[in-house]
N, C-alpha and C positions, 0 to 999 in steps of 0.2 A: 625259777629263773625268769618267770615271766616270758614276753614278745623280744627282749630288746638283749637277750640270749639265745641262739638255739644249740641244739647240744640232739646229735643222734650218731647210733652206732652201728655202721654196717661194715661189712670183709675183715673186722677184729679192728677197725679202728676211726675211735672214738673221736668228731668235730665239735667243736666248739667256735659261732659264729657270733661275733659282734654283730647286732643284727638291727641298727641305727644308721642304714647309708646316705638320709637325707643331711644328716650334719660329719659326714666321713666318719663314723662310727667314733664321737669324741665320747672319751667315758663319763659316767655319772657313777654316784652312789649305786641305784639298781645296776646297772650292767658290773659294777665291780664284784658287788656280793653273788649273782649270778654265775658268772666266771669262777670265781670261790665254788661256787657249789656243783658246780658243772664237772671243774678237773679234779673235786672230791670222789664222785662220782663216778666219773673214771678210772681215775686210782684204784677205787674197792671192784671197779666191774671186771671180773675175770675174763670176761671177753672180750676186753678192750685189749689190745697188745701194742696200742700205737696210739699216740695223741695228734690232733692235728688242731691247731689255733690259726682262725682266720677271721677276714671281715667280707659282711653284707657289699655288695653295690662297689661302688669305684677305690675306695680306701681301706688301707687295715685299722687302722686307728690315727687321729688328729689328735688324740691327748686329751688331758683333761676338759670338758667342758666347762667352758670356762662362763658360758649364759647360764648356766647353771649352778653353778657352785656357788653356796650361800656366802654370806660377808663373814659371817662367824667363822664358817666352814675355813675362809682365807686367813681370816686370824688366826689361827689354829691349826695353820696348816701341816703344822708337825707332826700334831694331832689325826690329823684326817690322813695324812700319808703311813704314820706306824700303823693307825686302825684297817685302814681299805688298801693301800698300796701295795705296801709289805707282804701281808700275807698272800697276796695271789701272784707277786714276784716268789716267794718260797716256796710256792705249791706248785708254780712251774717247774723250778730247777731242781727241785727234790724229786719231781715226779719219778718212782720209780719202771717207767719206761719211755722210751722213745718218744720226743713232741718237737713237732716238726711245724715250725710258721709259714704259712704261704701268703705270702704280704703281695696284695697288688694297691697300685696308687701310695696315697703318703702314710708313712708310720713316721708322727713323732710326737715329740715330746716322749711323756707315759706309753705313750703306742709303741713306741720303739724300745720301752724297756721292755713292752713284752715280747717283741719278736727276738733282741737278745737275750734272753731267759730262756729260750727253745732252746734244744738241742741244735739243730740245722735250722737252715734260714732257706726259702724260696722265692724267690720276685722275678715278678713279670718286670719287662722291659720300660714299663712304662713307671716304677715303682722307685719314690723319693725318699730318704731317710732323712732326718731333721731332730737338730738336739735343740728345738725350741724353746727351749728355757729362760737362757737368755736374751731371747727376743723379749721378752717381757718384766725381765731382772730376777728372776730365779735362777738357783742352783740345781744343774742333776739330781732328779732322782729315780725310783721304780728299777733301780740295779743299774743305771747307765752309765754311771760312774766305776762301778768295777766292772759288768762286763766288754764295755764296747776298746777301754785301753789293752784288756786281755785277748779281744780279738782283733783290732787294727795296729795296736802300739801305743803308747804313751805320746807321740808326739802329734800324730794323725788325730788320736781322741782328743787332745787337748787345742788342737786348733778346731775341733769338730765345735767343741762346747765351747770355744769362745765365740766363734764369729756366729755360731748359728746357721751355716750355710748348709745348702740343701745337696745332699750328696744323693748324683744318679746312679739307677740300678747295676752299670755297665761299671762306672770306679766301685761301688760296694763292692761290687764281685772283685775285683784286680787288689782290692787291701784286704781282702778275707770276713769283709762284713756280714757277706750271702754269701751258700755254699753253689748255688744256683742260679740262673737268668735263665728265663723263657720268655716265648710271644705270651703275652695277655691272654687270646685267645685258647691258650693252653697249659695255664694256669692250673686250673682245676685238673684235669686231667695228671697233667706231671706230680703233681700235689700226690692228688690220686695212688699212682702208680708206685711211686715212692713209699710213702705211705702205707701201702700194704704188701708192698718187700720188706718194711720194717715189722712192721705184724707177722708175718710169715718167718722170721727169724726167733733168738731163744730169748726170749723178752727177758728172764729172771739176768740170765747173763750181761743183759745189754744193760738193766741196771746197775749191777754191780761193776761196769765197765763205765760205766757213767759218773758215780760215787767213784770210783781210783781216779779217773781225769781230771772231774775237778779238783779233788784236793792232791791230787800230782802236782797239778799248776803252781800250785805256790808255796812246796815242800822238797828237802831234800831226796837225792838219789838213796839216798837209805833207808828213808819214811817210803819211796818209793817201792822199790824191795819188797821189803817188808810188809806193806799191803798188799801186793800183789801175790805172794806167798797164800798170805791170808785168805785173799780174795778168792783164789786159784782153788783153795781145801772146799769154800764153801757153792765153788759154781760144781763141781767134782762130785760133788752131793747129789746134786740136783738131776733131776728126768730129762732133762734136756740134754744133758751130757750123756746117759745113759741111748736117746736116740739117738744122738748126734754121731757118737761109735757105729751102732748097728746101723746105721745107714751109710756108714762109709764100707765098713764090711760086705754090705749088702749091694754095694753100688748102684745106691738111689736116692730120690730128695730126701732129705729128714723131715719127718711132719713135728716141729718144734709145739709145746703147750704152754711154755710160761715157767715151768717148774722141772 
């Protein structure tokens, strides 16, 4: 992962920091593949029961670096977005637990596809969202285009991504962009706390609740149903379900494991 990732694991959940805050953590080649191998990592760590995706210093991500992105790299850009982009927007959303963004200062462009690919969103009060794109004559990409009209509307994302305009922490929160707004100075903390309520929960379940929601969203009440059925035999299975009883019985926390 190299400097320009960092990635540790304490209270069952797993950080992964853009770790570039002299230029707002704008991505490169190295931090893309990084991040790839960081929420890899994750994923296989059984100890991890929570992801948390942030940035170094004042920003969550400025988006592609654009001082560095070769000419070819620009030609090809198709190219370089299915290679590097793609996959680390898939390995977000698919993460089979909990990943929670705690964005302070600006997330856009690509930055903001990754804060929408989390599960929950957190921003401090001081935190800009930006569909930059077209400040430059690109289209959408890194997921912004499907997630951000499934979480503000079709009409709000499409003026988002025409004009480019810089939407504050305080409207994210009032369209549903962020689940959260904090003071800056309480950021990390909230993040924190958060964070290892979601660890502290039945992680196996909370994936499987994750998988029905999103493909809820864009499927019939009968497709719905019907996985949920499904879904329901296979969490029913699991250890988690088996303490989750005996600590209702027993009238005390459940110590949930994953499984």
């Amino acid at each position: 992962m190299g400097d320009v990732v960092l990635y540790e694991v304490r209270e069952g959940v797993g950080t992964v920091t853009i770790n570039r805050p002299e230029v707002l953590n704008a991505l490169t080649d190295e931090v893309l593949s990084g991040m790839t191998s960081a929420l890899a990592e994750a994923e296989r760590d059984e100890r991890v029961r929570c992801v948390v995706i942030t940035g170094a210093g004042n920003g969550f991500s400025a988006g592609l670096d654009l001082r560095q992105a070769s000419p070819s790299a620009m030609q090809n850009i198709d190219l370089h977005v299915r290679r590097d982009f793609n996959p680390l927007i898939m390995k977000i959303h698919h993460m089979p637990k909990p990943v929670l963004a705690a964005v302070g200062g600006v997330a856009a462009g690509a930055g903001l596809g990754l804060a929408l690919a989390a599960d929950l969103r957190i921003a401090s009060s001081d935190a800009r969202f930006v569909m930059a794109f077209i400040r430059i004559g690109l289209v959408p990409d890194s997921g912004t285009s499907y997630f951000l009209p499934r979480l503000v509307g079709l009409g709000r994302a499409m003026e988002l991504a025409l004009t480019g305009e810089i939407l504050e922490a305080g409207e994210a929160h009032r369209i549903g962009l962020v689940n959260r707004v904090v003071p800056p100075e309480r950021l990390k903390e909230e993040t924190e706390a958060l964070a290892r309520r979601l660890a502290q929960g039945p992680t196996y379940a909370m994936g499987l609740t994750k998988q029905m929601m999103y493909e809820g969203a864009g499927g019939s009440l009968s497709d719905a149903l019907d996985r949920e059925a499904a879904f329901q035999a296979r969490a029913a299975l699991s250890g988690d379900f088996a303490e989750g009883v005996r600590a209702f019985l027993e009238k005390r926390k459940p110590e949930f494991r994953g499984r």
